[in-house]
C-alpha positions as CSV (number, residue, x, y, z in Angstrom):
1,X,44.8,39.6,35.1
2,X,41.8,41.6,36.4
3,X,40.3,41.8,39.6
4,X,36.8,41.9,39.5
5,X,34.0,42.7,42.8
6,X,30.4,40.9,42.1
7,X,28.6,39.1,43.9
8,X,27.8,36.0,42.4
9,X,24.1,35.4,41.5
10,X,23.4,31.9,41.0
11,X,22.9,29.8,38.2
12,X,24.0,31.6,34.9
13,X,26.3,33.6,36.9
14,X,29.4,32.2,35.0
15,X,28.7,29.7,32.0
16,X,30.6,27.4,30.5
17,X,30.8,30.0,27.6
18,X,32.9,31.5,30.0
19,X,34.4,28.7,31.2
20,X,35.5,28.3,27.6
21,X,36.4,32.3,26.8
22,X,38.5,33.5,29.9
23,X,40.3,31.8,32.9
24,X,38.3,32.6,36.0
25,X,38.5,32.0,39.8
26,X,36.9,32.9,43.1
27,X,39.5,34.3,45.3
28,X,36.9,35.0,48.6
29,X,33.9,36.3,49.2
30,X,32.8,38.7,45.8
31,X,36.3,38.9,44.4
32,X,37.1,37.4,41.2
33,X,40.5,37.0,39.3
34,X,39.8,37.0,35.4
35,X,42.1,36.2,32.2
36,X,42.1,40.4,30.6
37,X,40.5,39.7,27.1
38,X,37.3,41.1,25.3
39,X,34.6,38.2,26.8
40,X,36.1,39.0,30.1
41,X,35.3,42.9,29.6
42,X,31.3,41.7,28.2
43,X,31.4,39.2,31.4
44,X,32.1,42.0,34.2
45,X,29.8,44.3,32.1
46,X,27.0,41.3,32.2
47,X,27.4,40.7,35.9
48,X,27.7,44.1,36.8
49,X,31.5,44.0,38.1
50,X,33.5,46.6,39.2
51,X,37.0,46.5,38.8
52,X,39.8,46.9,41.1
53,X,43.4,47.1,41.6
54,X,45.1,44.3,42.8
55,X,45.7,46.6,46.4
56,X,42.1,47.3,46.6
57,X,40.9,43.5,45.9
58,X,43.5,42.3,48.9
59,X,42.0,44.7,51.2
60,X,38.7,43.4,50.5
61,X,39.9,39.8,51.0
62,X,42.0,40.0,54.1
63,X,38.4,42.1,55.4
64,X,36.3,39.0,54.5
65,X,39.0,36.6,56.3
66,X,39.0,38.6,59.1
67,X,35.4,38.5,59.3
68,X,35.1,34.9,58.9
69,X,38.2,33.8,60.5
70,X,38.3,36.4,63.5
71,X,40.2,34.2,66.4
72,X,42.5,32.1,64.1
73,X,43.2,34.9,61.4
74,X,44.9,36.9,64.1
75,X,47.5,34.0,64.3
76,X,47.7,33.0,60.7
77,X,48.6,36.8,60.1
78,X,51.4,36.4,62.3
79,X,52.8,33.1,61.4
80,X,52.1,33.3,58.0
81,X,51.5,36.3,56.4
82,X,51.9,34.9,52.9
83,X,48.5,33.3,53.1
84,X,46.8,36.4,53.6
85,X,48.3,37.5,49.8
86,X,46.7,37.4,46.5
87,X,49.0,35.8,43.8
């Protein structure tokens, strides 16, 4: 798997091409978790995607829920810190 930072542009964004050529999913915000094969590679090259390591794309996650989710994500971190952890 790759993690992948882009911010998604609209319609064309991901096709069903893609669909069809590489497992893809949202995780939050601009991250993006992608099947590692060569229309994956021409995808993050067509979107203009950086990619990260897995430690860098959970930093940038837990940011964005703590952005959004300010009063409850204290708790959640607490309570149940395996939420807050990309799979």
């Amino acid at each position: 798997m790759i993690y992948v930072q882009a911010t998604h542009t609209g319609k064309g964004f991901i096709t069903h091409e893609d669909r069809n050529n590489f497992d893809i999913r949202n995780v939050a915000t601009d991250i993006w978790i992608l099947e590692d094969n060569a229309q994956s590679q021409l995808w993050i090259a067509r979107v203009s995607g950086t990619i990260k390591t897995k430690d860098e794309a959970q930093i940038i996650v837990r940011q964005f829920q703590v952005d959004t989710f300010k009063p409850s994500i204290a708790i959640a971190a607490i309570t149940e810190p395996d939420l807050m952890v990309l799979t």
